[in-house]
C-alpha positions as CSV (number, residue, x, y, z in Angstrom):
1,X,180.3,-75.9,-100.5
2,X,181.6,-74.5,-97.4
3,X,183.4,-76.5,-94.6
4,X,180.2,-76.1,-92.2
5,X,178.1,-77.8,-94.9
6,X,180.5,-80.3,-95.5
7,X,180.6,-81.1,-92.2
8,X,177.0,-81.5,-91.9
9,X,177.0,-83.5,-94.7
10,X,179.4,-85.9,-93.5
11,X,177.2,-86.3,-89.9
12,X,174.1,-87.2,-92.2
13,X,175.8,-89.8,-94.4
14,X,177.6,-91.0,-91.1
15,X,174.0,-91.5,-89.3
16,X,172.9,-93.5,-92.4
17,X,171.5,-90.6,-94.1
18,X,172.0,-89.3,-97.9
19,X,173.1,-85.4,-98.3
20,X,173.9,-84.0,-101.9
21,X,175.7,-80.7,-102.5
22,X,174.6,-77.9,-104.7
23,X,176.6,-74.9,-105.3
24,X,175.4,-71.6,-106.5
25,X,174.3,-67.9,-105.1
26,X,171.0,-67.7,-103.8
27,X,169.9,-64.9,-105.6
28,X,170.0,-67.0,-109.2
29,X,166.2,-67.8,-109.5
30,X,167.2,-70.1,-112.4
31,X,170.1,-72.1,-110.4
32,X,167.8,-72.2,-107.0
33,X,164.8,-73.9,-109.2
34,X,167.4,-75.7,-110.7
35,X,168.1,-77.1,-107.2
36,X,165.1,-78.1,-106.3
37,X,164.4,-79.6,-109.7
38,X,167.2,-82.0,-108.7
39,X,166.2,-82.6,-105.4
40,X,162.8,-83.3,-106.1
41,X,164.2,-86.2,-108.6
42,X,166.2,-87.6,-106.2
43,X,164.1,-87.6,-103.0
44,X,160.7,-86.7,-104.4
45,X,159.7,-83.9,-101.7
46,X,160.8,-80.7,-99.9
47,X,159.8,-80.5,-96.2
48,X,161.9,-77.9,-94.9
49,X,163.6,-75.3,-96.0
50,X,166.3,-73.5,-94.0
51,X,167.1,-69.9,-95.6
52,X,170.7,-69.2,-93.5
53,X,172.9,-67.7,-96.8
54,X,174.5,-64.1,-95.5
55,X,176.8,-61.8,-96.2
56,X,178.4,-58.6,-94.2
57,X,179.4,-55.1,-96.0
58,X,179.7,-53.5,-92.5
59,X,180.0,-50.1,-92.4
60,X,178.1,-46.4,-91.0
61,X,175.5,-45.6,-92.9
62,X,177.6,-42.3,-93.7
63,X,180.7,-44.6,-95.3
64,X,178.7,-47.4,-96.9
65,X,177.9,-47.0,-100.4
66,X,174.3,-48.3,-101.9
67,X,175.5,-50.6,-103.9
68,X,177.4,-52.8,-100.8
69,X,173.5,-52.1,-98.8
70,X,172.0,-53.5,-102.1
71,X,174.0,-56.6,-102.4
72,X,173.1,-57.4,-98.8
73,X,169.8,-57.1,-99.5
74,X,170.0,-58.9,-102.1
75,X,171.5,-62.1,-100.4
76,X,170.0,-61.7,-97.3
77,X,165.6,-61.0,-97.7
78,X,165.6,-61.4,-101.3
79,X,168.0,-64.5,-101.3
80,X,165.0,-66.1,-98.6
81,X,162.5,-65.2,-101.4
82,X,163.5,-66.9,-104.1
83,X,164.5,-70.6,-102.0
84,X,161.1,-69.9,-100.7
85,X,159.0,-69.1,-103.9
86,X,161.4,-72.2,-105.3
87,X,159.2,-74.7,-103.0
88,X,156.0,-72.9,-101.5
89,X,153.7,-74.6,-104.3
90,X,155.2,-77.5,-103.9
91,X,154.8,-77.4,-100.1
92,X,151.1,-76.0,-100.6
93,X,150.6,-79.6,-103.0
94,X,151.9,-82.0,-100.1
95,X,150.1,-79.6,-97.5
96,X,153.1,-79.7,-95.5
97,X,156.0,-77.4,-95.2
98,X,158.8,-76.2,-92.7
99,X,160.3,-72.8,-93.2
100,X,163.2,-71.0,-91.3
101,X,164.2,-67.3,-91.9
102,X,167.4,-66.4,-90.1
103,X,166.9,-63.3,-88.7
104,X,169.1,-60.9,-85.9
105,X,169.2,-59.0,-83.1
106,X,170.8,-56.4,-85.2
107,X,167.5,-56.5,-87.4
108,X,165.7,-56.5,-84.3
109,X,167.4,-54.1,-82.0
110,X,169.5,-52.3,-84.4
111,X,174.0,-52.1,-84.1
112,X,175.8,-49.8,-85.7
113,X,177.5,-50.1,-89.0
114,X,174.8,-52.5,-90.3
115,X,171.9,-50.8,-91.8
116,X,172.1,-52.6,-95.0
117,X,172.2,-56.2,-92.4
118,X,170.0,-54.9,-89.9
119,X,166.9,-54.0,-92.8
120,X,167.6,-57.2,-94.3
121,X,167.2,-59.4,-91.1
122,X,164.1,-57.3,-90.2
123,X,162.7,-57.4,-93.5
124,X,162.7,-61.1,-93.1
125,X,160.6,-60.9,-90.1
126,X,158.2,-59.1,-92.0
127,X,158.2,-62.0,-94.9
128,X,157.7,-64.6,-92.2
129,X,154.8,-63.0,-91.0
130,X,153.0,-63.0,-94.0
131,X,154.0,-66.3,-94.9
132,X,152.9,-68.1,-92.0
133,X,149.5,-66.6,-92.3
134,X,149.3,-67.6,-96.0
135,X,151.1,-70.9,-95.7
136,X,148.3,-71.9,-92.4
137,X,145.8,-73.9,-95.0
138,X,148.5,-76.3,-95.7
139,X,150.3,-76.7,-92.5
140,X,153.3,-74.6,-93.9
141,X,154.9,-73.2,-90.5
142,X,157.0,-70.2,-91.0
143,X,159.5,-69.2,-88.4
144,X,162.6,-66.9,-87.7
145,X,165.8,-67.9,-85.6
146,X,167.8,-65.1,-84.4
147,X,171.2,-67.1,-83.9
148,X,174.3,-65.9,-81.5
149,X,177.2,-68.1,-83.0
150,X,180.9,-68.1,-82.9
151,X,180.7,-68.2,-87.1
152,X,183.1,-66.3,-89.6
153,X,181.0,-63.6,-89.6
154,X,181.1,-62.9,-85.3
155,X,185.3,-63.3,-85.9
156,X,187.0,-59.8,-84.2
157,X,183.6,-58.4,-83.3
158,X,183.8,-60.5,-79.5
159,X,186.5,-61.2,-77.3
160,X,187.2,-64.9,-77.8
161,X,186.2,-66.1,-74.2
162,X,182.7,-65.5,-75.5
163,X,182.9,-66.8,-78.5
164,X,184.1,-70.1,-77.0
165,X,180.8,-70.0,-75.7
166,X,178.8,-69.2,-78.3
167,X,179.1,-72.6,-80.2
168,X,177.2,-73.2,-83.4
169,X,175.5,-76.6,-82.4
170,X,174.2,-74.8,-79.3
171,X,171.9,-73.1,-81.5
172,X,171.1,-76.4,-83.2
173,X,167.9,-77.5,-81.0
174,X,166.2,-74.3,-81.5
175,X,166.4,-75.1,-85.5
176,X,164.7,-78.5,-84.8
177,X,162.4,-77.2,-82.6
178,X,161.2,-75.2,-85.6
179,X,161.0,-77.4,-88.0
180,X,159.3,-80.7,-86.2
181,X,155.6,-81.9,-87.4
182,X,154.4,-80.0,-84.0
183,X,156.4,-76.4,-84.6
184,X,155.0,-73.0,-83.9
185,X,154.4,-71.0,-86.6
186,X,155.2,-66.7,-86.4
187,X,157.6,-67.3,-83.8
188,X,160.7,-65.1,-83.4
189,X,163.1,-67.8,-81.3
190,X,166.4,-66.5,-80.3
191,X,169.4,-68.3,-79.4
192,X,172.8,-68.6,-78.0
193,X,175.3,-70.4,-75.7
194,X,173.3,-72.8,-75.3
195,X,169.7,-70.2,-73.8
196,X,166.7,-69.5,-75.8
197,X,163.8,-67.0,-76.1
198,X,161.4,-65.2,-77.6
199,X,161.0,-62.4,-79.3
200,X,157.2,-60.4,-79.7
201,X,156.5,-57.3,-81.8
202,X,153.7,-55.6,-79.0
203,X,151.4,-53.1,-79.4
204,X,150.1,-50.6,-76.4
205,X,147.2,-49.9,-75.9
206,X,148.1,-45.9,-75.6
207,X,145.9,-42.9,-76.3
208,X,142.9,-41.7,-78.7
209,X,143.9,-37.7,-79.3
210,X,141.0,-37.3,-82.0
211,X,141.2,-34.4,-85.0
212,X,141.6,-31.6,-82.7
213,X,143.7,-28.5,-84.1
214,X,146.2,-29.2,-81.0
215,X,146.6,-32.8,-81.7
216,X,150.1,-32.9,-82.2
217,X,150.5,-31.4,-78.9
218,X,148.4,-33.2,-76.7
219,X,149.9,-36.5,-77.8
220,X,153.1,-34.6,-76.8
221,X,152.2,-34.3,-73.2
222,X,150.5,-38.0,-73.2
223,X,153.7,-38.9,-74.3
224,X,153.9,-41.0,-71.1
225,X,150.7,-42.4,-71.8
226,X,151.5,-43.7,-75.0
227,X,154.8,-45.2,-73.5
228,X,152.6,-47.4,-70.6
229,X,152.7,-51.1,-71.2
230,X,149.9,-52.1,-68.9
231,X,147.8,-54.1,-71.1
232,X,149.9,-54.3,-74.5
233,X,149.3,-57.5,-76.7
234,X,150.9,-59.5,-79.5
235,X,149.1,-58.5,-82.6
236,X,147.9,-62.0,-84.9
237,X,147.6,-59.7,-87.8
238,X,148.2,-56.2,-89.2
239,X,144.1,-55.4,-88.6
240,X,144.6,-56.0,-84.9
241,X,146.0,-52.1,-84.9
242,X,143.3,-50.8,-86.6
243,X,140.5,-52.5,-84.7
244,X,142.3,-51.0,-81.5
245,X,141.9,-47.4,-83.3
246,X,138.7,-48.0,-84.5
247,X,137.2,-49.0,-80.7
248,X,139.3,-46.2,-79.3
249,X,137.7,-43.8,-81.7
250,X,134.2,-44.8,-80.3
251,X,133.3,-47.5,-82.7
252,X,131.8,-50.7,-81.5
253,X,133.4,-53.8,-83.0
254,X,133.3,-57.5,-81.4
255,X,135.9,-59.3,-80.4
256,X,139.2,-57.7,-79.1
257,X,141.6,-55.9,-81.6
């Protein structure tokens, strides 16, 4: 159990609470069931889950080797995976559910030396979104939170003025925010020193080129086209881009994409 957890367990016994520790590696499927075995006999129900294990093999992609990019993987999206599979039925029983993925901005901007971290962050974007649309039925809210904290993994990457700002329990209410009986679901929420935002994946509405045999080039010179954001939207769903296609290519559907 790490000093952070401790401490959080201590401030939940302190507030009259009851916190119990459980050691093991997220990516045992048999110790993580194991885990929620025992805390289903203890407290009888799961209501949120908070997927925040990580790991850093930081380096180029020329330098790493696969194996480092696999075990970060590994820890990271499929770590998320198996906490989450360990309690979705459950939560889809109770019809109630809280889940957090904590994604990046290196996931969602990209920084160098992290490929293996960045693909693992965004590939947890890419869970939540599925999962919040399966998990809607039963009121099982899937989120990410894109922390920037002054943890063991920021230490020699800032100058420490900024890390004195970029306190842990700043990020705090944007975790609660996500995990209340009134929480968003598919929201990317960013935080740090104490700010928040958002985060949307948008589609333009760009250009229909057709089959011609100078496709490829026409879309070249529209490139600027293709680039304008006037109109772009937040798809719901991974049909909304085909519907845009569709309409664009002269087929009349209702609704908007």
């Amino acid at each position: 159990m790490t000093a952070a957890a401790q401490a959080v367990a201590r401030e939940i016994v302190a507030e009259g609470g009851e916190a119990q520790a459980a050691v093991a590696s997220v990516t045992d499927v048999e110790a993580i069931e194991a885990i929620v075995r025992g805390t289903l006999a203890r407290w009888g129900r799961v209501d949120i889950l908070v997927n925040n294990a990580g790991i850093l093999r930081d380096k180029s992609f020329a330098k790493m080797n696969l194996d480092d990019f696999r075990l970060v993987l590994d820890v990271h999206l499929l770590g998320a995976a198996i906490c989450t599979k360990a309690v979705w039925e459950m939560m889809q029983r109770q019809r109630y559910g809280r889940v957090v993925m904590t994604a990046s901005s290196s996931g969602l901007y990209g920084n160098f030396g992290q490929a293996g971290y960045s693909a693992a962050k965004m590939g947890l974007v890419g869970l939540m979104n599925t999962l919040a649309i399966e998990g809607r039925k039963h009121d099982i809210r899937v989120n990410c939170l894109a922390p920037t904290a002054s943890t063991q993994m920021l230490d020699g990457l800032l100058p420490p003025e900024h890390l004195a700002l970029l306190q842990p329990d700043l990020v705090s209410p944007g975790l609660l925010a996500l995990v209340r009986d009134d929480a968003p679901s598919k929201t990317i929420l960013a935080a740090g020193a104490g700010s928040f935002e958002v985060n949307y994946a948008t589609l333009t509405r760009g250009v229909h080129i057709g089959d011609g045999a100078d496709a490829a080039e026409q879309l070249v010179d529209r490139w600027a086209d293709l680039l304008d954001r006037e109109g772009e939207f937040v798809p719901t769903e991974c049909f909304a881009q085909s519907r845009l296609e569709l309409i664009k290519a002269g087929l009349e559907l209702e609704g908007a994409p």
